[in-house]
Every structure is written in C-alpha cells, then in structure tokens.
C-alpha positions in Angstrom: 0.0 0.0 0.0 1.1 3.1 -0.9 2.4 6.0 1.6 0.8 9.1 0.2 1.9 11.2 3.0 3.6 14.8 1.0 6.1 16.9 3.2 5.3 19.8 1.5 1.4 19.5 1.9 1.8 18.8 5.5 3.9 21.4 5.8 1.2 24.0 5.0 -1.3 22.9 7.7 0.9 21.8 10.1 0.7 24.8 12.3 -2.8 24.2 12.5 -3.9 20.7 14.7 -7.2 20.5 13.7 -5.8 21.3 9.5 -3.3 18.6 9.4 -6.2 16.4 11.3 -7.8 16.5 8.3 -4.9 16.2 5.9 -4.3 12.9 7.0 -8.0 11.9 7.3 -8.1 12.7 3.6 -5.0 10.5 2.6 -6.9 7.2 4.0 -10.0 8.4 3.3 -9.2 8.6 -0.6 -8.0 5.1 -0.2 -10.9 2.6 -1.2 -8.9 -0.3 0.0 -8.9 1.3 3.8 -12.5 2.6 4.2 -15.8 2.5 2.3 -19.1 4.2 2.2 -18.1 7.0 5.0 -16.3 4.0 7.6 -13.4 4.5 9.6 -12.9 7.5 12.0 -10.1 9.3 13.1 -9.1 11.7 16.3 -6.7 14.1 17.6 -6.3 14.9 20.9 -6.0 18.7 21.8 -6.7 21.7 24.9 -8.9 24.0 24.5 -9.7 27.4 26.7 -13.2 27.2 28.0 -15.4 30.3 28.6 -13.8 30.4 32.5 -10.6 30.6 31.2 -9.1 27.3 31.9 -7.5 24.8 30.0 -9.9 21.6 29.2 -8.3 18.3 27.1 -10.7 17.3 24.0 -10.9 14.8 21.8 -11.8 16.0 18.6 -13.1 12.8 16.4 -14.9 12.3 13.0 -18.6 13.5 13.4 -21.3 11.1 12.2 -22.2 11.9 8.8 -19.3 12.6 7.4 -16.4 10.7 5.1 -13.0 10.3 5.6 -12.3 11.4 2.3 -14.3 14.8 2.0 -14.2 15.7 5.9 -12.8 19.4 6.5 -12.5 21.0 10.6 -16.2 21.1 11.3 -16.4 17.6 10.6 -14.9 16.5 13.2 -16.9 16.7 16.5 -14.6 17.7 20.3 -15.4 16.2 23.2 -14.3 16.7 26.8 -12.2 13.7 27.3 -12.2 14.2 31.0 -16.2 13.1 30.5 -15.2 10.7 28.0 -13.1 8.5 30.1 -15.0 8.5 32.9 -18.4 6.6 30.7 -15.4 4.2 29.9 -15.1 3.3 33.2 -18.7 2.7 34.0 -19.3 -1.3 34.1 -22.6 -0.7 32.3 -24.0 1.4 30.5 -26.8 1.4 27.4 -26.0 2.6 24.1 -28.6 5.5 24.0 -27.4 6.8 26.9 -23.7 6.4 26.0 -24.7 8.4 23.2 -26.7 11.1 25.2 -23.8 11.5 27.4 -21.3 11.7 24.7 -23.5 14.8 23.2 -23.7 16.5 26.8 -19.9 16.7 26.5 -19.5 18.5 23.3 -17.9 21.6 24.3 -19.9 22.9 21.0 -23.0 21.7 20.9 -23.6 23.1 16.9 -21.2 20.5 16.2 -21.9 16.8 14.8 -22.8 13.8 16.1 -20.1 12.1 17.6 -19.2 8.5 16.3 -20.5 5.4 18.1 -16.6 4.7 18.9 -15.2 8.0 20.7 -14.7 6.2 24.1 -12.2 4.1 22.0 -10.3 7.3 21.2 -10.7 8.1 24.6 -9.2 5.3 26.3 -6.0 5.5 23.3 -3.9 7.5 25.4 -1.9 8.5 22.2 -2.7 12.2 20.7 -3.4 10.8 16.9 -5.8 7.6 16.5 -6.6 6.2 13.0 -9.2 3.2 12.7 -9.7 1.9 9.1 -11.5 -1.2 8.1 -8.8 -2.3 5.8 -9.9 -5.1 3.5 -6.6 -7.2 3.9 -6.9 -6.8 7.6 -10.6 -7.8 7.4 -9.8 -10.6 5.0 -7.5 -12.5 7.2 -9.8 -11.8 11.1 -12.7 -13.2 9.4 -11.0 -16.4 8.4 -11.2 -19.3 11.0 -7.8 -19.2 12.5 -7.6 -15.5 11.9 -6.4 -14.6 15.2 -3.5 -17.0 14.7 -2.8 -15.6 11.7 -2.7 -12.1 13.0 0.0 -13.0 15.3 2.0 -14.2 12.1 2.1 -11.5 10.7 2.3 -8.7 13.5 3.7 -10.7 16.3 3.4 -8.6 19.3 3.6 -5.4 17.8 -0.5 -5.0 17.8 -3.1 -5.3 20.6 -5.9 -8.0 19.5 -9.1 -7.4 20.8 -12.0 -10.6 19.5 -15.2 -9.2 18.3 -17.8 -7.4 20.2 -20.8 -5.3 18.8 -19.8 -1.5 18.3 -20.9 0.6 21.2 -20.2 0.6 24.9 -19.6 -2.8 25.6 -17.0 -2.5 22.6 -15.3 0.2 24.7 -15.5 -1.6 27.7 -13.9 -4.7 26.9 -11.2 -2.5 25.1 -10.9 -0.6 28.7 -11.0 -3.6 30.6 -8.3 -5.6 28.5 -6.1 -2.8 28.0 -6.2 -1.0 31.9 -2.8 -2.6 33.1 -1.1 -2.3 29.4 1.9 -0.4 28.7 0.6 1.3 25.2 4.1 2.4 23.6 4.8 -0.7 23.7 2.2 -1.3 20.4 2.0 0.4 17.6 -1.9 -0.5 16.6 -4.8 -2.2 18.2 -7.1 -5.1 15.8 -10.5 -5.5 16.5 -11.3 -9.0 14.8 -14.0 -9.5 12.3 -14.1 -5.4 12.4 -11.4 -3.3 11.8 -7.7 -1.7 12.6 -6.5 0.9 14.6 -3.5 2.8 14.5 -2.1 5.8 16.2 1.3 7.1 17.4 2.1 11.1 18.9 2.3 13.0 15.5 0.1 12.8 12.4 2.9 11.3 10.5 3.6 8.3 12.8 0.0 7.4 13.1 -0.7 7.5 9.4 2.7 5.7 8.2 2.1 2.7 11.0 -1.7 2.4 9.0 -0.1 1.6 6.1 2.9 -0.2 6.9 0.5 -2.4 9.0 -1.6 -2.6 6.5 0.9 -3.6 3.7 2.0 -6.4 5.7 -1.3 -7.9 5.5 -1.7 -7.4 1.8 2.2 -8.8 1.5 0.8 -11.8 3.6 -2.4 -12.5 1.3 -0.3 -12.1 -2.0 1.5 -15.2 -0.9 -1.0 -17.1 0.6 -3.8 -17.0 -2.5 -6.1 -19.6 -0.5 -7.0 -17.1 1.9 -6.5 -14.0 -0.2 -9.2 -15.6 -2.5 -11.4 -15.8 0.2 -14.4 -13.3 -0.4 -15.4 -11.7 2.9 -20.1 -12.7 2.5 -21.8 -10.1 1.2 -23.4 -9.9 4.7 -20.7 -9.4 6.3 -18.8 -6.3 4.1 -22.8 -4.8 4.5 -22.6 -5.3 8.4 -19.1 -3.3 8.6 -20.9 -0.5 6.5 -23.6 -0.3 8.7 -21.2 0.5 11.8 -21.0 4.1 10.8 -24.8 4.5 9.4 -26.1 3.6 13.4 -27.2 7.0 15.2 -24.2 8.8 16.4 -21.4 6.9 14.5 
C-alpha cells in the first residue's frame, strides 16, 4: 500500500492541529482499500480554553455523517475527554445513553454527532488515532484461524481485541483488557472481524504505521492465494458498512 503522506502539503497545515487532522484523514480516506461508504474515524487529541478561562483536554473525532475522504474542521466533532473516560469506566451502560452522554460533553453543541466509537479514542492514550476497516486486515480476522494468523504477521507489535458489537460494551472490553497495558509498547490495536486501529504522537507516525500495518497484510495474502481468495459474505462487508450509518457513528 502506498504511503501518500507529502512533506510539502503537510507542511502547510501543520501549524494548525485540527488542518493537518484533516490532511491525514483525507490521505486514508481517498483510499478505497482502507474505508468505504463514510467507515473508519479518526481523532486528535487537543486543549482548548473554555469560557472560565481554563485549559480543558478534548478529543476532537470524526462527526457522524461525514467521510474520511471529504471531511474538513467542522467535521470533526470535540469532546471533553475528561467526561469521555470516565463513561469508559462505567461497568454498564446502554447505548442510547452512552450516546446522550457523549453529546452532553460537546464543548460545541452546533457540532456533529459524535461517532459510536469515541470512548475508543478516549481510552488511546496516544494524541493521533486512525481506525480503518482495511480489507486485507478484514480478510485474514474473518477467516477461522484468523487470530492466529494475525499474530504471524504482526507478532506482538498490535493489541488484538476478539469481536464485540460497536458501542459501549466494545469500549469496555477495550478498557478492561487494555487498563494494566503499557501502550508504547504497540504500535496498533485489531479489533477481529471489524477493523484496525492505529495511532502514534504525531500525524505522521499514526498514518505511516496504517499503512505499513496494512501492507503487511496485503504482502501476507499475495502469498497465501487460499485465503486471499477468500471473499469476505456479502453480509458481512454490508454489516461493517452499517457500523458508521447507526445513530451517532
């Protein structure tokens, strides 16, 4: 997979957070083989002045509604992450009120939606998050022995978290699993049977680890044409779709 990252175009946004957010959101966005039909999300992590005068972190992540590859700064939706960690704590909670609570800690409330998986970004204690649904990736997790294989490829470079249902239980299994870990010690996270995350502390690390985890995948499945020819059911590629079409994805 190609690295379509461009010194020079990063270089005229890259005084700007939110600007070069969106640079690199373009780059996989553009890229059919990472993301379809508005999927994937990406974050940054930033601090914002509130009206009092003091100094609040927030998460600024994709806004429902809108796709990677079109998305400029008011696409993207911030969130106090203060708030945000704290639901990830809870043991339960229901998705509608997840949702709710995740609105009532917009610190604009003119801005989107905010996606169904912002507590993930919330518990990535890394500054740039990038979640694709990469097809290779995909390909291999939905195959019977595709945790095995993951650990072929990656070895212990990725965190591998088995399938749950997007939403809070997602995020709390993800929280749960990954309370006591030592995070720079990874450079991605795989959700099986969904999707990949990636993230690092610039723009630059976070988008080159996509594809260079990515491409190892695809360099895995060119020589291994019994699973590479393995069509992912129609069900299932429509089921990853309908991830970001749910309210507040």
């Amino acid at each position: 997979m190609k690295n379509l990252w461009d010194p020079k175009a990063a270089a005229q946004v890259e005084e700007n957070t939110l600007q070069l957010r969106v640079y690199t959101s373009r780059l996989l966005g553009q890229n059919s083989d990472l993301v379809l039909h508005g999927g994937g999300n990406t974050s940054v992590k930033i601090q914002q002045t509130n009206l009092f005068g003091e100094a609040e972190d927030i998460l600024c992540v994709k806004g429902s509604g809108n796709n990677l590859s079109t998305i400029d700064e008011y696409g993207f939706t911030p969130l106090r992450l203060k708030t945000l960690r704290k639901l990830a704590a809870l043991e339960n909670l229901s998705d509608a009120e997840m949702i709710r609570q995740q609105q009532m800690a917009m610190s604009n409330p003119d801005a989107p939606k905010p996606s169904v998986e912002a507590l993930l970004h919330a518990i990535i204690p890394f500054n740039w998050i990038d979640h694709t649904h990469a097809d290779a990736v995909v390909t291999i997790t939905n195959t019977p022995e595709g945790k095995e294989l993951i650990r072929k490829i990656y070895g212990e470079r990725l965190l591998l978290i088995p399938y749950v249902m997007p939403g809070f239980k997602l995020s709390r299994k993800v929280f749960e699993m990954t309370k006591n870990v030592d995070w720079t010690q990874f450079e991605g996270m795989i959700l099986l049977n969904h999707g990949i995350f990636s993230f690092g502390d610039s723009a630059r690390e976070s988008y080159t680890r996509m594809i260079d985890l990515v491409s190892l995948a695809e360099e895995f499945l060119a020589t291994n044409s019994s699973i590479a020819n393995t069509t992912v059911p129609e069900k299932e590629k429509v089921k990853t779709v309908a991830l970001d079409s749910v309210p507040g994805k």
